[in-house]
Short mmCIF file of the C-alpha atoms (twelve columns), coordinates in Angstrom:
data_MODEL
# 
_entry.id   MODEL 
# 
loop_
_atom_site.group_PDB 
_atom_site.id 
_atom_site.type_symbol 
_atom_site.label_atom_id 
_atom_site.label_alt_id 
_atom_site.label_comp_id 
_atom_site.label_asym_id 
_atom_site.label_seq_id 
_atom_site.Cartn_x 
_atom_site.Cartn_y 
_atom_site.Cartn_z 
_atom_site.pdbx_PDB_model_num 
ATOM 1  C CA . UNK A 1  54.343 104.307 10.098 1 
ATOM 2  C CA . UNK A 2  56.362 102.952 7.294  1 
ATOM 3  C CA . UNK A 3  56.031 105.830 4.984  1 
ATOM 4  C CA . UNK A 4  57.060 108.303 8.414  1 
ATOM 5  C CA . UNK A 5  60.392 106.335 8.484  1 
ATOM 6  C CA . UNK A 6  60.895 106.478 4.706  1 
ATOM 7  C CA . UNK A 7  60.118 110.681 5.011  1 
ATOM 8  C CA . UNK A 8  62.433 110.946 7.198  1 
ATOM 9  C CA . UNK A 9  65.519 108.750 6.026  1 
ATOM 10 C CA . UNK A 10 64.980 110.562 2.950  1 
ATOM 11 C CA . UNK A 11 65.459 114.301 4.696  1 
ATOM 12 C CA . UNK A 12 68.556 113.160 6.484  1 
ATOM 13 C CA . UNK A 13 70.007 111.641 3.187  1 
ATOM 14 C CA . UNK A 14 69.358 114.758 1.546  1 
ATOM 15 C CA . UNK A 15 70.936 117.210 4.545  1 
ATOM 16 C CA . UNK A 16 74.066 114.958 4.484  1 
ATOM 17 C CA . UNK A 17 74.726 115.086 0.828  1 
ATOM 18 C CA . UNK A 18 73.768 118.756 0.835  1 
ATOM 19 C CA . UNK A 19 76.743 119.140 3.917  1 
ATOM 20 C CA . UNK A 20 79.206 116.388 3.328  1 
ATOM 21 C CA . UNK A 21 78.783 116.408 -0.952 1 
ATOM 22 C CA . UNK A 22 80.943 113.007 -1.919 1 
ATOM 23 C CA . UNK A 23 82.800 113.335 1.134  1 
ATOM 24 C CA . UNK A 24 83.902 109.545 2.517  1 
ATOM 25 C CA . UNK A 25 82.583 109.915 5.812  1 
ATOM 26 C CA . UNK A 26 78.377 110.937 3.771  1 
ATOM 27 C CA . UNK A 27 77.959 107.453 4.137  1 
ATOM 28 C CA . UNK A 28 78.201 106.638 7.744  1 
ATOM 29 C CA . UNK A 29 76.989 109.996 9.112  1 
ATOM 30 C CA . UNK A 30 73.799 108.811 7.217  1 
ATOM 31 C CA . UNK A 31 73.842 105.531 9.067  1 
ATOM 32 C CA . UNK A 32 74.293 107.126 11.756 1 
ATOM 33 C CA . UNK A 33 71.930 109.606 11.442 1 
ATOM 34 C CA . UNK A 34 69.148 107.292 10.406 1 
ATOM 35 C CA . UNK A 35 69.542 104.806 12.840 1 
ATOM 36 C CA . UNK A 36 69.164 107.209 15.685 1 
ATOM 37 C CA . UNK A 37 66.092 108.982 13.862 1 
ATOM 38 C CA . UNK A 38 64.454 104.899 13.531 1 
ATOM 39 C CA . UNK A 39 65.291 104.470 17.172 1 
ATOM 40 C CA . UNK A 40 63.592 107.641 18.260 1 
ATOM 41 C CA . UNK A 41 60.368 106.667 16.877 1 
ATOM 42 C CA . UNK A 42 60.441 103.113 17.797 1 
ATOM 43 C CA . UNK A 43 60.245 104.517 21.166 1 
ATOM 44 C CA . UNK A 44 57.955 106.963 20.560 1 
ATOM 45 C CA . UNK A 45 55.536 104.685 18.525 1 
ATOM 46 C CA . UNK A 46 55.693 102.185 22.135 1 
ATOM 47 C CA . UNK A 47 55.698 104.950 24.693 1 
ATOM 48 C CA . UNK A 48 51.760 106.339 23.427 1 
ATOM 49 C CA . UNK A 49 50.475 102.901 23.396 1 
# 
């Protein structure tokens, strides 16, 4: 499960630098980003069981 979450805040990092470059607002888009992406499979992970 770990290495799912790590996967994936690494492909959103990526696709923000590769939009936003050194942009000031990179930083909390990824935040953003990855906390919704962590939340999503938090309740994915409890809905099967």
């Amino acid at each position: 499960m770990l290495i799912l979450v790590w996967f994936i805040v690494c492909i959103i990092f990526y696709f923000v630098q590769l939009f936003l470059g050194n942009s000031g607002h990179a930083l909390e888009v990824f935040a953003v980003l990855s906390a919704i992406a962590i939340f999503s499979i938090s309740k994915i992970k409890y809905k099967i069981k």
